[in-house]
N, C-alpha and C positions, 0 to 999 in steps of 0.2 A: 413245522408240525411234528409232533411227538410220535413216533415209530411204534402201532399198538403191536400187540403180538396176535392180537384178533387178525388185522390186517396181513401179519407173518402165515396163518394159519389158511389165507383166503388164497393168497398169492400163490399155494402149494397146489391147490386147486384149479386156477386159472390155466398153468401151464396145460392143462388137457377140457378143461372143461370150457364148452363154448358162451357168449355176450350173456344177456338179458333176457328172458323169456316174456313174449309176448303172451300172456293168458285170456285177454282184453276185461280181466278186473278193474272196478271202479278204482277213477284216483283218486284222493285225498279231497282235495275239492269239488269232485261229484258226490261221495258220500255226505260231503257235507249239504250238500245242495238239495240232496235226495232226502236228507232228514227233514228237511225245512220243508220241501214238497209234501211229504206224505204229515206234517204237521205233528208229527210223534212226540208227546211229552215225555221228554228222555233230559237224562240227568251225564254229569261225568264224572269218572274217576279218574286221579290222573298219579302212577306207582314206577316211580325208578326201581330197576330191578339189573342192574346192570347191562348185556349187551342187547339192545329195545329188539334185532330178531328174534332171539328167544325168549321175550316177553308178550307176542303179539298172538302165538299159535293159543297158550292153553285157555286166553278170554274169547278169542272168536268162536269157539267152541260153542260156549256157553250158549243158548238157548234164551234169546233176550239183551242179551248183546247186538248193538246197528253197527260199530266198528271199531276197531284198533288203529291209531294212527301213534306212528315213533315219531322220535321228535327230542326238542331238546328245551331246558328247562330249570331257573333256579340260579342263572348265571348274571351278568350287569351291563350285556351287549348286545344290541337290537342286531334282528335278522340271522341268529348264528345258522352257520353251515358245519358240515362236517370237516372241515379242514382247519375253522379258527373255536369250535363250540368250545372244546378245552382250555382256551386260550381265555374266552371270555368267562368261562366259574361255572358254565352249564354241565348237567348231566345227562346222560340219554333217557329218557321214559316214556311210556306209552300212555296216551289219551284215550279213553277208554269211555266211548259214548253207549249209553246204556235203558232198556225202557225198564224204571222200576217197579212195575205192576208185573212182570214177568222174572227180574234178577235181581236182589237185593242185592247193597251196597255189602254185605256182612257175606256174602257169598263172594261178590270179589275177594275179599280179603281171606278168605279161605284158602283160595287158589292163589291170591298172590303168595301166602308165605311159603308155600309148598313147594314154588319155584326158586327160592334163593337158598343164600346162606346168609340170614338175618345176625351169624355173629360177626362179621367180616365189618371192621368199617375200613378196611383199606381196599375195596374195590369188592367185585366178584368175579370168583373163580380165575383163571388167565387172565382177564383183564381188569389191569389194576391203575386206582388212581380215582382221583374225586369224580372224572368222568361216569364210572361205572361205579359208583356205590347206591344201596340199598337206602328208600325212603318209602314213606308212604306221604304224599301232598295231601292235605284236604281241603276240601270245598266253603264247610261250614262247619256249625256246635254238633251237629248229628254225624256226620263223614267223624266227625274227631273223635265222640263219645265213643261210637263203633269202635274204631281205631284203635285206643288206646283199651279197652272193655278185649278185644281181641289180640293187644300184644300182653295184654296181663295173662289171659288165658295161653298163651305160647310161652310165656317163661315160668310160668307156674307148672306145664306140665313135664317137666324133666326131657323135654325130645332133645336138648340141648344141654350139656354141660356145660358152657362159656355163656354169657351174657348177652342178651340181644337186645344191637346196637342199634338197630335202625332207627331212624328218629320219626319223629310224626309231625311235620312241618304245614303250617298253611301255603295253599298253591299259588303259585307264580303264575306268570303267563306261558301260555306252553306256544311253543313254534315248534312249525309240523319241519320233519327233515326230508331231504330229497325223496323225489319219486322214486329213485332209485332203493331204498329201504323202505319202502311200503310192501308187506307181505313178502319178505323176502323168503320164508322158507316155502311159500307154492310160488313165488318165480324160479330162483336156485335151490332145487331140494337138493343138489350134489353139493354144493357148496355146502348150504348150509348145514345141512348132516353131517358133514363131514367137521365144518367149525364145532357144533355143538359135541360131539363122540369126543374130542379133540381138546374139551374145554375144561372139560371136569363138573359140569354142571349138573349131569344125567348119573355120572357114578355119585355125586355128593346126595342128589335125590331120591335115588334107589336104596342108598346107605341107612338113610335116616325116616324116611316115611314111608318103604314097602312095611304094608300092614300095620300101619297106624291108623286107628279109628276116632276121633277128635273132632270135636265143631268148635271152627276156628273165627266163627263167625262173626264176633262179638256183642251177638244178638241176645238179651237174656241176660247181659250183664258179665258179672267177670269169673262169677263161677263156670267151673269146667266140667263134661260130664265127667263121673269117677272112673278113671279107667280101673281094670280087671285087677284082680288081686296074683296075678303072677305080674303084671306090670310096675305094681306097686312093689313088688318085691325087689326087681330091679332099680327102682329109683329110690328107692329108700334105704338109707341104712339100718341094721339092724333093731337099734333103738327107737329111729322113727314108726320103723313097724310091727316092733311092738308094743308102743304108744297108742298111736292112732287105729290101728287095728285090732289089737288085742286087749285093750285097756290095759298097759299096763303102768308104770309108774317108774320116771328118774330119781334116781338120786336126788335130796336136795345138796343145794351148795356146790354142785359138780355138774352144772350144765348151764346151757350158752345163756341165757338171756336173765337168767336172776338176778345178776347186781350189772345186767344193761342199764346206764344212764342217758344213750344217745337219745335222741327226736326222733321219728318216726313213727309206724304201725307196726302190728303184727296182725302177718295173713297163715292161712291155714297151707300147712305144708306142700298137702295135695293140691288142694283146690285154687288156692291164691284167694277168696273170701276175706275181705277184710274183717277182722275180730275185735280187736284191740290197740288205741292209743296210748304212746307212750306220756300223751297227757293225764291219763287216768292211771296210769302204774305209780306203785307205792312201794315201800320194804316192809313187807310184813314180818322178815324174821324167821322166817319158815325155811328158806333156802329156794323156793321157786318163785318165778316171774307172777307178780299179783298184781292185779286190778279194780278200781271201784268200779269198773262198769265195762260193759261191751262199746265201741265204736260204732258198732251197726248193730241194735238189738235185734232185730229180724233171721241176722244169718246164725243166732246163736238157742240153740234146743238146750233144755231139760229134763229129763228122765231122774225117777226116786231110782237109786242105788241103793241093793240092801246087803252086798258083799263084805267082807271083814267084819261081820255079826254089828254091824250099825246102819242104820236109815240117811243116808249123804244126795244131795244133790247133783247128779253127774253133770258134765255140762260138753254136747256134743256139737261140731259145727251143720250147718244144713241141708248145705250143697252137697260135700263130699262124706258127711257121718262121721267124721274124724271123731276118735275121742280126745278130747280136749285136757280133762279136767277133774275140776268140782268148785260149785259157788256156796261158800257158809256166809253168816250171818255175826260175823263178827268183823267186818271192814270199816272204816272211818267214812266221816259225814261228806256228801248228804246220803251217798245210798245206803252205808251203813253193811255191805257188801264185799266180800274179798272173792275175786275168782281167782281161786291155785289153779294156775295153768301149767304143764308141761313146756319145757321148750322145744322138746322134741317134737312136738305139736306145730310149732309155729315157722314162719319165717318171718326175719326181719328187712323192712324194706324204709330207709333212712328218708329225712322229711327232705333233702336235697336231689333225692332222685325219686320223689312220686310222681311227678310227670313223667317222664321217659318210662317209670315202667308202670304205667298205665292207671295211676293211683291219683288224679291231679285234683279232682274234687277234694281231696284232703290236705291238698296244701294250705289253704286257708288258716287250718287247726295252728302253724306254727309260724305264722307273720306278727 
């Protein structure tokens, strides 16, 4: 068995800290048992988050949550325990039974991403290795649309400069793990205090989400609300904001996406709203990224411009008011349509990675 440094960290603890505490909490298979008594139409969620004690405190919390059970999950070997789980391809995660009349599934996933480091695919925090890396499992098409509708809205909103890796996989069978890691941080709160302060998990958390305001939900689809204009300040370069915020206008022929040829979309910088296909981009000539048509005509607004002493069609996104643009009336068939779009405007997200980052109803567009 592989020598974790989770285990290194416990072992420092032991020397003074005494067994097991008895609390006389239910075990794994009373809770289960008790579900099925009280006949609760309850659903589950099931989220590797690397080491499953510190995945099990911020769901029971919750209000509508029946229980948190660690466990293991994802691997090719019946029965795993903690001595061979690594051995057979599993990872630690917590099963996470739930009534949804009282928690929605878009509120777990709120609190799950809050608790990791979604860019890490080589473990979390000290503990490293496919054991303890970041997923979200899901159940069905709704667990997933969520899902994926809620990691759009996380990498769209800048809390993250590196890419987030975690994947969005359909769930496996989960086995529960020893009684002994059930609620381990109200059996051993010295221990486990002590692993979590120790981990880096709480400084990575405090780093990047004190005072973040965000529904991470994925409820409502993939727009994000618009954070504050000194937020945007921060995440933007200067160009973007004064693009999108200022209306103002790039250069042509000297920015990112007007002679782009790849496959893909373009979403709104802020927002992550899908805008525009690179099925529907053209060269117009102009020097910026143009299109016969919106992707999603819904997320896209028009207001009359009457600036620089002419009457123009501005074109704003819906979610986040981004200014986009402007649509004339000199495009090729059928719409007959050009929208000059800024690229400062936009982000590009390639037709090979719209599922992972949370775009996968569009994959379609390039098979």
């Amino acid at each position: 068995m592989r020598y974790r440094k989770r285990t290194v960290l416990v072992i420092v603890l032991a020397l003074f800290a005494g067994g097991f505490a008895d609390t006389g909490l239910l075990s794994h298979a009373q809770q289960m048992s008790a579900t099925k008594e009280n006949n609760q139409a309850v659903e589950h969620a099931l989220f590797a988050g690397g080491c499953f004690w510190c995945m099990e405190k911020p769901f029971e919390h919750l209000d509508g949550v029946v229980s948190v059970i660690s466990g293991y999950a994802g691997g090719t070997t019946e029965n795993p325990t903690y001595q061979n789980y690594g051995a057979g391809g599993h990872t630690e995660v917590v099963d996470i039974t739930y009534d949804p009349t009282r928690v929605s599934y878009g509120k777990l996933l709120d609190v799950y991403w809050r608790q990791i480091n979604p860019t890490d695919p080589g473990g979390q925090f000290v503990d490293r290795g496919h054991e303890y890396v970041s997923i979200i499992f899901v159940y069905n098409s709704e667990q997933r649309r969520l899902a994926e509708a809620s990691k759009a809205k996380l990498e769209s909103s800048g809390i993250f400069k590196k890419p987030v890796v975690t994947p969005i996989l359909d769930a496996p069978k989960f086995w529960p793990a020893e009684e002994y890691h059930q609620d381990y941080y109200k059996n051993n709160p010295i221990r486990y205090n002590f692993y979590r302060s120790r981990s880096g998990r709480d400084d990575f958390i405090n780093s990047n989400w004190k005072g973040v305001k965000i529904d991470l939900s994925g409820e409502g689809g993939t727009a994000m609300m618009k954070p504050t204009q000194e937020e945007l300040k921060k995440r933007l370069t200067l160009l973007q904001y004064h693009v999108t915020q200022e209306e103002g206008t790039e250069p042509p022929f000297k920015n990112e996406f007007w002679d782009n040829k790849k496959t893909g979309i373009y979403v709104d910088i802020v927002s992550g709203e899908p805008l525009f296909s690179s099925t529907d981009k053209y060269d117009s000539g102009t020097g910026w990224p143009s299109f016969s048509r919106p992707l999603v005509p819904e997320n896209i607004i028009e207001r009359e411009d009457r600036s620089l002493f002419s009457t123009r069609t501005e074109v704003r996104s819906k979610g986040a008011d981004s200014h986009l643009g402007h649509v004339f009336p000199d495009g090729p068939a059928p719409t007959g349509l050009r929208y000059c779009i800024n690229s400062a405007a936009l982000r590009f997200v390639s037709a090979d990675t719209l599922a992972d980052a949370g775009y996968g109803e569009f994959a379609k567009l390039f098979k």
